[in-house]
C-alpha positions in Angstrom: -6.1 55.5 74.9 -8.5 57.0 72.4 -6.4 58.1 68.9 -7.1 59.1 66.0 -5.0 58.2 62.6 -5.2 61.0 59.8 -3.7 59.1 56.3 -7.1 56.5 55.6 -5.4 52.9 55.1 -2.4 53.5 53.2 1.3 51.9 53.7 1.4 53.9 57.2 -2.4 54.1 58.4 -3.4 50.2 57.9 -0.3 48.9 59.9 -0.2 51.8 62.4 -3.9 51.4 63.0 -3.4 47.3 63.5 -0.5 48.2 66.3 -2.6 50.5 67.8 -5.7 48.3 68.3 -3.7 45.0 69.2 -2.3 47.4 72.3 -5.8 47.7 73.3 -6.5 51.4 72.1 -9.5 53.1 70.8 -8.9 54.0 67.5 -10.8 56.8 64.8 -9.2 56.6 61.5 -10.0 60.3 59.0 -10.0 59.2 55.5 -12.2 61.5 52.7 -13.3 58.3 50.9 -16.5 57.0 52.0 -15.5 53.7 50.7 -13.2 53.2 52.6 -15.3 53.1 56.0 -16.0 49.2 55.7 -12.2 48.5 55.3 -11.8 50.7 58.9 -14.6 48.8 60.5 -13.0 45.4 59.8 -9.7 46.3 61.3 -11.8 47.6 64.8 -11.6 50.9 64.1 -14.1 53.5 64.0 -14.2 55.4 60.7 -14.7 59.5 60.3 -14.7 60.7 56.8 -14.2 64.2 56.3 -11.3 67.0 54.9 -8.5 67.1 56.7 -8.5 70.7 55.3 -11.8 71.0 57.5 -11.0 72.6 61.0 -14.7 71.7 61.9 -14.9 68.6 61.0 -11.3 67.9 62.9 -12.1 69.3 65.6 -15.1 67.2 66.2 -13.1 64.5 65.3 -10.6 65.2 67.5 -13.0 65.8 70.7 -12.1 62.6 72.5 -9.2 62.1 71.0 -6.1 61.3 73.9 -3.3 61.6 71.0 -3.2 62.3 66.9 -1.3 61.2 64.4 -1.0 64.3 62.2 -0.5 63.3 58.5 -0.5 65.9 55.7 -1.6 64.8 52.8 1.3 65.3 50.4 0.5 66.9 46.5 -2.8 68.5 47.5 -3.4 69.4 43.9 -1.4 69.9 41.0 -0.8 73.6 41.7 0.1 76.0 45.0 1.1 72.5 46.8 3.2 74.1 49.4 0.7 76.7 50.4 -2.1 73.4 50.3 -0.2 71.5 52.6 0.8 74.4 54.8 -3.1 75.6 54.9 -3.9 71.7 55.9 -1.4 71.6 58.3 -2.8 75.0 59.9 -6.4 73.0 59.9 -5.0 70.3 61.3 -3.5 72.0 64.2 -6.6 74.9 64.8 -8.9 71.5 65.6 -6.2 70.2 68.1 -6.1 72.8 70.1 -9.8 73.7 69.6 -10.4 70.2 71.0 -7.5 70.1 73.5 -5.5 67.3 72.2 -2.7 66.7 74.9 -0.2 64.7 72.6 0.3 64.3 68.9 2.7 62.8 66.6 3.2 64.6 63.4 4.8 62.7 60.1 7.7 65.0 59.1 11.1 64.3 57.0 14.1 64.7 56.5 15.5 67.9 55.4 12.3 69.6 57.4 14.7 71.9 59.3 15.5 73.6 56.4 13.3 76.8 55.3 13.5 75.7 51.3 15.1 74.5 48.4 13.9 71.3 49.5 10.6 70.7 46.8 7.8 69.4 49.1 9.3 69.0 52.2 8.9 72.8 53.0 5.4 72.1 53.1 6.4 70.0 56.4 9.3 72.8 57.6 6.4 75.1 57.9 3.6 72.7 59.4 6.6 71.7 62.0 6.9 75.4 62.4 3.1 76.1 63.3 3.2 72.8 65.4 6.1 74.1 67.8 3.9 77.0 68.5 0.9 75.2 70.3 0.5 75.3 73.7 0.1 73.0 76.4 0.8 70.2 73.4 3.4 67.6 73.4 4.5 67.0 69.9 6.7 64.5 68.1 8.1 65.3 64.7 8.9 62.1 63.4 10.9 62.6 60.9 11.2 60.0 58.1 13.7 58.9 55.7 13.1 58.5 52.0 11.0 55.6 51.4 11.5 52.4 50.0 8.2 52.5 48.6 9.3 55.7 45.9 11.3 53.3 44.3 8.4 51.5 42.8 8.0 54.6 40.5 11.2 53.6 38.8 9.7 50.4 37.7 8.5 51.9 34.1 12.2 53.4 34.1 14.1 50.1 34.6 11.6 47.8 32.8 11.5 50.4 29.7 15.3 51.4 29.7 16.8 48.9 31.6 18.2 51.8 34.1 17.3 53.0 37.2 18.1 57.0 38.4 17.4 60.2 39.4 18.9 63.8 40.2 21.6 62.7 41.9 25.2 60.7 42.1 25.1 57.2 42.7 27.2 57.7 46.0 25.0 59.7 47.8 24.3 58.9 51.0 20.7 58.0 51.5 18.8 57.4 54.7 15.9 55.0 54.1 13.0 54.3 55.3 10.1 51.1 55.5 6.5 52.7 56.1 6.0 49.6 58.5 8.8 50.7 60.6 7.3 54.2 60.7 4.2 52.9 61.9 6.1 51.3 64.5 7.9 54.3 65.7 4.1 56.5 65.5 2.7 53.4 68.0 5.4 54.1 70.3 5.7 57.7 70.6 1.6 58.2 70.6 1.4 55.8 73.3 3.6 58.1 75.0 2.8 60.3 77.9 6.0 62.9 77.6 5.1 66.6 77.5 7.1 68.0 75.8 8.0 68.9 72.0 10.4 67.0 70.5 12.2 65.6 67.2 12.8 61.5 66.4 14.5 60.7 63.0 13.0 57.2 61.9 15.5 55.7 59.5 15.5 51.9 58.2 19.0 52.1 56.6 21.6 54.6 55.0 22.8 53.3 51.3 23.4 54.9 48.6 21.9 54.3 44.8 24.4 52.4 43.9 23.8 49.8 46.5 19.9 50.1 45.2 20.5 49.4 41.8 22.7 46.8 42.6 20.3 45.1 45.5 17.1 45.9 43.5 19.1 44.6 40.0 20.2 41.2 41.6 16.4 40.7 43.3 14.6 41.1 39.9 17.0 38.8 37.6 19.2 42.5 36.4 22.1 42.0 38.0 24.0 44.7 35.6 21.2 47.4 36.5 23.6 50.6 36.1 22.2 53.5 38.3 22.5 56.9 36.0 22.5 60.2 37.1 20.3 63.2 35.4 20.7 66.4 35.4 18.5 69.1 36.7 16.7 69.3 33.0 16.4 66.1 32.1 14.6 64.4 35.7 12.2 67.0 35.3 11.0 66.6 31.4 11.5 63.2 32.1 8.9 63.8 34.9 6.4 66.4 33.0 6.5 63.1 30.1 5.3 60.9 32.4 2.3 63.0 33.2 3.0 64.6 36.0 2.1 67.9 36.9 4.4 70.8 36.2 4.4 72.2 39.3 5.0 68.6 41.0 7.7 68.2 38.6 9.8 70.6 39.4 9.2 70.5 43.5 10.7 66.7 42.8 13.5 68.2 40.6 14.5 70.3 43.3 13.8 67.7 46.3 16.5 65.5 44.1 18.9 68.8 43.8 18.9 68.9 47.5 19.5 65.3 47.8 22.5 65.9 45.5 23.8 68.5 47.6 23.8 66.6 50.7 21.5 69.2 52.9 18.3 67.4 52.8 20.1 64.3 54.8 22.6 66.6 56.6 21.0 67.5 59.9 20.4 63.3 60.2 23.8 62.3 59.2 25.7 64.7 60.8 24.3 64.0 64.2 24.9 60.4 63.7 21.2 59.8 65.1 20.3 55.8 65.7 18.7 54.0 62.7 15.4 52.6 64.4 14.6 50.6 61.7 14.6 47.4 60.9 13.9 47.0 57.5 16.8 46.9 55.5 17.6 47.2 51.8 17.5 43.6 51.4 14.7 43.3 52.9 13.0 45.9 51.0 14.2 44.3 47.4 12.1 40.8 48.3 9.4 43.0 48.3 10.2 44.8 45.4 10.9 41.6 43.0 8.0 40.4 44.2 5.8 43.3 42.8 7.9 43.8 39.9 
């Protein structure tokens, strides 16, 4: 098959686009940095660099392309993020049909069936939304679970403070997810010949905070590593402190609120939908200590 990867080489692109290529596929990876073609080459892929805010330049992307994987870029600039992703997701779908794409798998989330109140993950409610309306498309929304790989962020936290925390309790239920096993689950469906539209959560484990501060704690030598909860106020001036935009801020602030409440994970949990994943917390905190 002939596919093309939005997302460049990051924790998702570089293992998906490996998969892809050992199966024997033809594979165009989009990325916007130039330097970044001779890291594409060397994996056997072929390299387009471009917007994927550009319809054009997708849809001559996408000409030959059998199946996409559609990845919005997530925090398209410090301000009207949700509208940015939306208007990239509208791109992104204007080129497949333009160029007829027949199947396409689109990296979604959790809490994506809800309209708001979810911070950035409406951005991906209302791509999902423009997605279900294309014709003569077979579409996967792979919905992800919270990944592993946010928890690096907290290093600062737990090396300055010696705490780790967020927005919410330490008993809330949190699927989890490894980008490698999402790029496992994107190989599989896009090698797919369904046609039809439908919706696969990709989960690696469901824990709770209090099981990651106590995995992550006795991985990096902190065995007492206490996870605290924040309020509201204090994640997001915690946030805005540590330079991040205000508008960012508060999208996070209210991604953690709906966390809190339970909605974001309810749609997963309350199905009882299979976790396809096989990287596990433990796992996950080798990997951690060993960046730490």
């Amino acid at each position: 098959m002939k596919i093309t990867i939005l997302g460049s080489l990051g924790n998702i692109g570089k293992p998906l686009t490996q998969k892809l290529i050992a199966s024997g596929n033809q594979v165009t990876v989009v990325s916007s940095n130039a330097d970044r073609v001779e890291a594409i080459e060397a994996l056997g892929a072929k390299a387009a660099i471009g917007s994927v805010g550009d319809a054009t330049f997708l849809k001559n992307t996408f000409a030959e392309a059998d199946a996409v994987f559609a990845l919005t870029p997530p925090n398209i600039g410090g301000s009207n993020i949700i509208a940015n992703t939306t208007d990239a997701g509208k791109a992104i779908a204007e080129a497949i049909v333009a160029a007829g794409v027949k199947r396409v798998v689109m990296l979604s989330s959790i809490g994506a069936d809800l309209p708001g109140g979810t911070g950035p993950i409406t951005g991906l409610h209302n791509i999902e939304k423009i997605y279900e309306t294309l014709e003569n498309v077979s579409v996967t929304f792979l919905r992800a679970g919270f990944f592993y790989t946010n928890l690096y962020n907290d290093v600062p936290m737990i090396k300055g403070a010696g705490i780790i925390g967020a927005n919410y309790s330490a008993e809330t239920k949190m699927p989890f997810v490894h980008p490698e096993n999402i790029a496992t689950a994107a190989a599989e469906e896009l090698q797919k010949t369904t046609a039809e539209k439908n919706i696969r959560y990709i989960i690696s484990d469901v824990r709770t905070p209090n099981d990651v501060a106590k995995v992550l704690g006795l991985a990096i030598g902190k065995p007492e590593l206490p996870w605290v909860e924040f309020t509201d106020e204090q994640s997001l001036g915690g946030m805005k402190q540590a330079g991040l935009p205000d508008e960012v801020a508060g999208l996070y602030t209210e991604m953690g609120a709906g966390l809190r409440s339970g909605k974001i994970q309810e749609d997963f949990l309350t199905h009882k939908v299979s976790v396809d994943g096989t990287t596990k917390l433990e796992d996950f905190a080798k990997e951690f200590a060993a960046s730490f």
